[in-house]
C-alpha positions as CSV (number, residue, x, y, z in Angstrom):
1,X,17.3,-15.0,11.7
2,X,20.5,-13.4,10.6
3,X,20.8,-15.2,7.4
4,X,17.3,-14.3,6.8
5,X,17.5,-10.8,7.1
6,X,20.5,-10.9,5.2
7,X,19.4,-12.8,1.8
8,X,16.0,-10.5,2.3
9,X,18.4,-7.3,2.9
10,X,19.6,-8.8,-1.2
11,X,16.8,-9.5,-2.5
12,X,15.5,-6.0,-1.6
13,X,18.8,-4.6,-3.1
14,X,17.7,-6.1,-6.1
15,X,13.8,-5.1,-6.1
16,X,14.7,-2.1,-5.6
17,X,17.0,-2.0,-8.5
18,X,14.5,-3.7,-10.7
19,X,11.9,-1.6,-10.2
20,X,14.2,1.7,-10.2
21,X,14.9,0.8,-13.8
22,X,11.6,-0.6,-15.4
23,X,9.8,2.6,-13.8
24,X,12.4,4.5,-15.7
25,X,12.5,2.9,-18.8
26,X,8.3,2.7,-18.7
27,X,7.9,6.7,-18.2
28,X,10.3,7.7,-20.7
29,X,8.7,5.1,-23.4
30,X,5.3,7.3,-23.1
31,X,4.6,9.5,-25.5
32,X,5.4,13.2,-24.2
33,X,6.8,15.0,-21.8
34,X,6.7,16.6,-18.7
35,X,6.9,20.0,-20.5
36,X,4.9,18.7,-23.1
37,X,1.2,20.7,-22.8
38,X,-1.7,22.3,-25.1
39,X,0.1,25.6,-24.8
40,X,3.3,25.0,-26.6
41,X,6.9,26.6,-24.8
42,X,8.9,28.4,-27.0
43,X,11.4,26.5,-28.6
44,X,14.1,28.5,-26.6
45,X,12.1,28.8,-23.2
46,X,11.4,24.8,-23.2
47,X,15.2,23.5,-24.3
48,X,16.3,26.1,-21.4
49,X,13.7,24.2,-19.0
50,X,14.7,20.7,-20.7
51,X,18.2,21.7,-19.7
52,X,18.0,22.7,-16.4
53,X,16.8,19.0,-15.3
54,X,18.7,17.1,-17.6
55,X,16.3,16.1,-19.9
56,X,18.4,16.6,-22.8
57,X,21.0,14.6,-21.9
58,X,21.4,10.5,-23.4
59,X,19.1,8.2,-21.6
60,X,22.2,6.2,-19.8
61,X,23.2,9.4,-18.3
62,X,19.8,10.5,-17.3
63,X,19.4,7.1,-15.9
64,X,22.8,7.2,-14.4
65,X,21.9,10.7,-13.0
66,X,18.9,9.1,-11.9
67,X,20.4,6.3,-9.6
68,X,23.4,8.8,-8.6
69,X,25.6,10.3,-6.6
70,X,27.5,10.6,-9.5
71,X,28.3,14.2,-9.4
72,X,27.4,15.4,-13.4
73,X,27.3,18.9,-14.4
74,X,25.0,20.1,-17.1
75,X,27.3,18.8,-19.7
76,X,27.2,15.2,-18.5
77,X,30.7,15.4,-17.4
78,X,31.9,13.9,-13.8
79,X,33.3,16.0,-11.1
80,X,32.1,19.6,-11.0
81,X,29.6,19.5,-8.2
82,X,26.5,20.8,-9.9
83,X,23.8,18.3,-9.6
84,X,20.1,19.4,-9.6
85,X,19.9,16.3,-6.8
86,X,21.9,13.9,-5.9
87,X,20.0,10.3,-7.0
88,X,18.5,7.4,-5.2
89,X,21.6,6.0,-3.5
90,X,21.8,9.4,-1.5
91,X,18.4,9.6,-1.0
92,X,17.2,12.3,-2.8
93,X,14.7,12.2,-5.0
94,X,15.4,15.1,-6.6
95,X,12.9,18.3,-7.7
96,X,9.4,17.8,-9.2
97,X,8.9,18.7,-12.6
98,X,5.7,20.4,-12.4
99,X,5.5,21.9,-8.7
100,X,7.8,24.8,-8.5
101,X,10.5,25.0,-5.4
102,X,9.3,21.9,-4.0
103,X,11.4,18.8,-3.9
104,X,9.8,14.9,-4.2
105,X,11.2,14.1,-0.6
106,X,9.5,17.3,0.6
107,X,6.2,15.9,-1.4
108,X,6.5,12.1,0.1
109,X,7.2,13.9,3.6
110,X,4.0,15.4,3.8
111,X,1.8,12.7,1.9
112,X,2.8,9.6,3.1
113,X,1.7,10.1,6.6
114,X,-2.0,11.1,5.3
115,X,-1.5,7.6,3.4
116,X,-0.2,5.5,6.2
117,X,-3.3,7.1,8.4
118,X,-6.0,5.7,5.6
119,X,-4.2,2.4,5.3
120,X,-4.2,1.6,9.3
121,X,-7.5,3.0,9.6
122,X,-8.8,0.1,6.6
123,X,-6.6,-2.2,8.1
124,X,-8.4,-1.8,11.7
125,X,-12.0,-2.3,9.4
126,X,-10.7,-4.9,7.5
127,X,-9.7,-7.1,10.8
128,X,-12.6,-5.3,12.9
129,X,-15.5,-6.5,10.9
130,X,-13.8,-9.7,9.3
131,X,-12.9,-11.4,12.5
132,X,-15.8,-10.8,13.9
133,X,-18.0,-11.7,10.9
134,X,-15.8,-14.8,10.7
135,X,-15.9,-15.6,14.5
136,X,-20.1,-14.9,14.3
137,X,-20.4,-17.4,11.4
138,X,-18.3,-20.0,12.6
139,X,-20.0,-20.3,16.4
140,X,-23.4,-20.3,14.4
141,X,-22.7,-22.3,11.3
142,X,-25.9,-23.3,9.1
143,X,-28.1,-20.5,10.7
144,X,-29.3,-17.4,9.3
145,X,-26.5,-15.5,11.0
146,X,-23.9,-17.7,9.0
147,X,-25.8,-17.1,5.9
148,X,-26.0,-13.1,5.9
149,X,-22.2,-13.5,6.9
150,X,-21.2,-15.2,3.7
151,X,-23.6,-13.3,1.6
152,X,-22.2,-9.8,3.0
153,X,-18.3,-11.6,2.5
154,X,-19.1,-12.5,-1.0
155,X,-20.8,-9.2,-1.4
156,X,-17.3,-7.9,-0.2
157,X,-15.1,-9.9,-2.4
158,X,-17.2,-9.1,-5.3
159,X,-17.8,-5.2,-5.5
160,X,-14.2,-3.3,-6.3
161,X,-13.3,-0.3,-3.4
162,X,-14.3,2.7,-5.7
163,X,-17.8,0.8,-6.2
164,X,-18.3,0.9,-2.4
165,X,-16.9,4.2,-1.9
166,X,-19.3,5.7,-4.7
167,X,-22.1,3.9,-2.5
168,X,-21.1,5.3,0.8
169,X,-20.7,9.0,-0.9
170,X,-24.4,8.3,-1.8
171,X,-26.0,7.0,1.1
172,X,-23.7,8.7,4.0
173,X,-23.0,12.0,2.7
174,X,-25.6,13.3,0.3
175,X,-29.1,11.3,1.2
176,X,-27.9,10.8,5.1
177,X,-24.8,13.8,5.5
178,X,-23.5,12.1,8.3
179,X,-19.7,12.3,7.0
180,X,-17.8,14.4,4.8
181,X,-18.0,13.7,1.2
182,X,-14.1,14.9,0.6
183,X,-10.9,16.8,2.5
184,X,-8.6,15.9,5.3
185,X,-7.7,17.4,8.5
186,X,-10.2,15.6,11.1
187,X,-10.8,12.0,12.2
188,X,-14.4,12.0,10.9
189,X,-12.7,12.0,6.9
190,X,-11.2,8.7,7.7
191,X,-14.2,6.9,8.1
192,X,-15.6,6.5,4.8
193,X,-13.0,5.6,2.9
194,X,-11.2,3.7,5.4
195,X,-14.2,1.6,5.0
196,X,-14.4,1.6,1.6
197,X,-10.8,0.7,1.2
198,X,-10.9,-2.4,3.7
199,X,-14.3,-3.8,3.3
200,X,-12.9,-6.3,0.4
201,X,-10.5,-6.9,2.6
202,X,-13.0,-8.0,5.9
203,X,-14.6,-10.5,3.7
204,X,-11.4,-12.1,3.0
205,X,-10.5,-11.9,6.6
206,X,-14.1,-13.4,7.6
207,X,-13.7,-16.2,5.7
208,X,-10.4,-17.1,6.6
209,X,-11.6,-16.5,10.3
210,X,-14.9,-19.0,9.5
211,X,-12.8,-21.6,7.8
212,X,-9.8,-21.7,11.0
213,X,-12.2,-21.6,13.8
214,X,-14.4,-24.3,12.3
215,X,-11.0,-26.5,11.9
216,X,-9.6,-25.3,15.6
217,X,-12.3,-26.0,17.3
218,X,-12.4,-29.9,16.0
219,X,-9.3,-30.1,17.5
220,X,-8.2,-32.7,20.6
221,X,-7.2,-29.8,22.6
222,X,-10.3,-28.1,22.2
223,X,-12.5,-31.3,22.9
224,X,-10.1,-31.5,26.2
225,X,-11.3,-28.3,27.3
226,X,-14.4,-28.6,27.1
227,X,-14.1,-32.0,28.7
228,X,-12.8,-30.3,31.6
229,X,-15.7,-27.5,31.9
230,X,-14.0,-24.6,31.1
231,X,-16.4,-21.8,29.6
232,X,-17.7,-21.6,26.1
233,X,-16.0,-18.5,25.8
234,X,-13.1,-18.8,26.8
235,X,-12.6,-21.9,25.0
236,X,-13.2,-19.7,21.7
237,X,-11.3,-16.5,22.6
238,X,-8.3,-18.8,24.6
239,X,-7.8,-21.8,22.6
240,X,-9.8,-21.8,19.2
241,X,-9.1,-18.4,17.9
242,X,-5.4,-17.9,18.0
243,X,-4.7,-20.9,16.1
244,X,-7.6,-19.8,13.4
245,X,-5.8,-16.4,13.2
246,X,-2.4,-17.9,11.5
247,X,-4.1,-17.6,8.0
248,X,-5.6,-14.3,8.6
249,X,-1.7,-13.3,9.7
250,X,-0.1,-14.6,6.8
251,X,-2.9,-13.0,4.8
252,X,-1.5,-9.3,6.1
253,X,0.9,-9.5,3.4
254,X,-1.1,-9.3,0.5
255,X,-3.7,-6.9,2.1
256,X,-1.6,-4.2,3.0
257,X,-0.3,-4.6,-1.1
258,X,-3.5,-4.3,-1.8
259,X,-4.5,-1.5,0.7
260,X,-1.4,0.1,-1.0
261,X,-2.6,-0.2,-4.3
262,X,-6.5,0.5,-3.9
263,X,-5.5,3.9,-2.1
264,X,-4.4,5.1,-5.1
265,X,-8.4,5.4,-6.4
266,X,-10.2,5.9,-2.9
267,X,-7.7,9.4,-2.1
268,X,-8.8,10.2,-5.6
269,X,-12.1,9.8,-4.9
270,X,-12.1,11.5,-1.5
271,X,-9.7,14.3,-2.5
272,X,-7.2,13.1,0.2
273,X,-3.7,14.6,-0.5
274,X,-2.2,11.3,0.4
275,X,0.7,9.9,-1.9
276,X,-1.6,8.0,-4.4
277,X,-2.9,10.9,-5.0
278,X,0.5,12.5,-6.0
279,X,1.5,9.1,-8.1
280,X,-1.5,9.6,-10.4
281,X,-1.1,13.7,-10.6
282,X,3.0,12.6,-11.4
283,X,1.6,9.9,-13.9
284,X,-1.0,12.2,-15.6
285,X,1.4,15.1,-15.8
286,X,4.7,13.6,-16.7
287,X,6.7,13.8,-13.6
288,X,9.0,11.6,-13.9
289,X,11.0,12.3,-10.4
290,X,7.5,12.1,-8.6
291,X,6.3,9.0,-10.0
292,X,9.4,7.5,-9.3
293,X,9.6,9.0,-5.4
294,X,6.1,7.3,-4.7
295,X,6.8,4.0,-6.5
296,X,10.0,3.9,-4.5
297,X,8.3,4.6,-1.4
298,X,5.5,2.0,-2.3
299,X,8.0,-0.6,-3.2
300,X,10.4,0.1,0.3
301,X,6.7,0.2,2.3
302,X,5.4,-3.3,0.9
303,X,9.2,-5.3,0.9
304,X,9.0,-3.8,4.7
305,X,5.6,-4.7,5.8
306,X,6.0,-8.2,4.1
307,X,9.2,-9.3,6.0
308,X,7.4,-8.2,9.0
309,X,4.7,-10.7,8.3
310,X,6.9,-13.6,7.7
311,X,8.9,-13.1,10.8
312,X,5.7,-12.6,12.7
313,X,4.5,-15.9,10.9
314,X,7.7,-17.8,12.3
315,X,7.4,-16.3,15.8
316,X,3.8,-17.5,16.2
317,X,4.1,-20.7,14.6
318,X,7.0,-22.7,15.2
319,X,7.0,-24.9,12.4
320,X,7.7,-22.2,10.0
321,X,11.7,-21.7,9.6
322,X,12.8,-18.1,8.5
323,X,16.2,-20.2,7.3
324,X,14.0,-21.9,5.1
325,X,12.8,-19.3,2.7
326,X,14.3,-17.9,-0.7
């Protein structure tokens, strides 16, 4: 376990590092600036403004600056003290470029628990409706049951999140106003796009569920149980469906990447001030420290939630061996 965690403690090192400099090197190769609008600055006004971050400075001491502590005055020169923020190895993000007195750490504080609410919420649909679509189709295979189950799946795999959450808007909150179309603040603005950001998700889960259970329970262990006369149900819940659950667990991975990724669109959507919605308003306007905070924080939050998976993985199933992986 300790060599694990070590080579993965590296290898995030190195992600981080990777993706620190290609999300630099990307913002800075788009056309523009974060100063750069319809209403032109005065020359004067916007080299004062370009100044004050930095942004006239070399690209390998912006960069430098960027990764940091490296204590460089307005000069580029080492020593004086008077950073606007001290980089990514102190953990400060530093100031965003377009929202006045507020810093990018203040911005991910405040956001990223609005996103981690979303994401848990369409992780509990996801795993809600695909087990028990999965678990439904396989204890009923070839029957009409089974069928609707791996039409609605398909259904799932096949129409993108901001599809479904433009047919939710319609149907639940403007013909039927049973939810809110938009904001934050109460439990009943999770339920529509927490939906709409796991459904693809439940029909993966569902057909992973089908396809294990159908495999458990042709198993030795399961024909001994029932040999015995212990209950249909318990055989199912006891002995089939843990072992039909592996793939669904090494499938958590992946879907919270993807429930990572899609909530960037659905908080759009929804007007939810999570922190996709701040990556896109960073992207669109330039921010250069903003789109890096959330990337960072997206990068950290998936590297995390995937090492949790794989020692999970191991723990359940013992013929996996942490030891064993690059």
């Amino acid at each position: 376990m300790m060599r694990f965690l070590a080579r993965r403690a590296l290898w995030f090192a190195l992600t981080v590092w990777g993706v620190v400099t290609l999300s630099f090197l990307l913002m800075r190769a788009v056309p523009g600036g974060p100063f750069s609008s319809e209403r032109k600055l005065h020359p004067t006004i916007e080299a004062a403004v370009e100044a004050r971050y930095h942004l006239d400075w070399p690209m390998w001491k912006q960069y430098l600056q960027t990764i940091g502590p490296l204590n460089l005055d307005e000069h580029g020169a080492f020593g004086d003290g008077r950073d606007i923020f001290g980089g990514i190895l102190a953990l400060d993000l530093g100031p965003s470029l377009q929202l006045r007195d507020v810093t990018v750490n203040e911005i991910v504080a405040q956001s990223l628990p609005v996103s981690a609410a979303l994401g848990a919420v369409a992780l509990a649909w996801a795993l809600g409706l695909g087990i028990a679509g999965g678990l439904v189709s396989a204890l009923k295979p070839g029957t009409r049951l089974d069928r609707a189950a791996r039409l609605l799946s398909t259904a799932g795999l096949s129409l993108p999140n901001f599809v479904v959450a433009s047919l939710l808007v319609l149907l639940f909150a403007v013909t039927i106003p049973l939810f809110p179309v938009a904001g934050w603040g109460a439990p009943k603005h999770l339920v529509l796009p927490g939906f709409a950001l796991g459904a693809p998700f439940a029909a993966y889960v569902a057909r992973l569920t089908r396809a294990g259970l159908l495999e458990t329970l042709s198993q030795d262990y399961v024909r001994t149980a029932r040999a015995k006369g212990v209950p249909h149900w318990r055989i199912v819940l006891r002995h089939a469906l843990p072992g039909a659950l592996v793939p669904v667990l090494s499938f958590l991975g992946p879907a919270a990447a993807g429930i990572l990724t899609g909530s960037l669109v659905i908080e759009r959507i929804f007007c939810i001030p999570g922190a996709g919605s701040h990556f896109v308003t960073g992207a669109l306007n330039r921010d250069y420290a903003l789109a890096m905070g959330v990337t960072l924080v997206y990068t950290v939050a998936l590297y995390v939630l995937n090492t949790l998976v794989d020692i999970a993985y191991a723990l359940i199933d013992p013929r996996v061996e942490l030891d064993g992986e690059a």
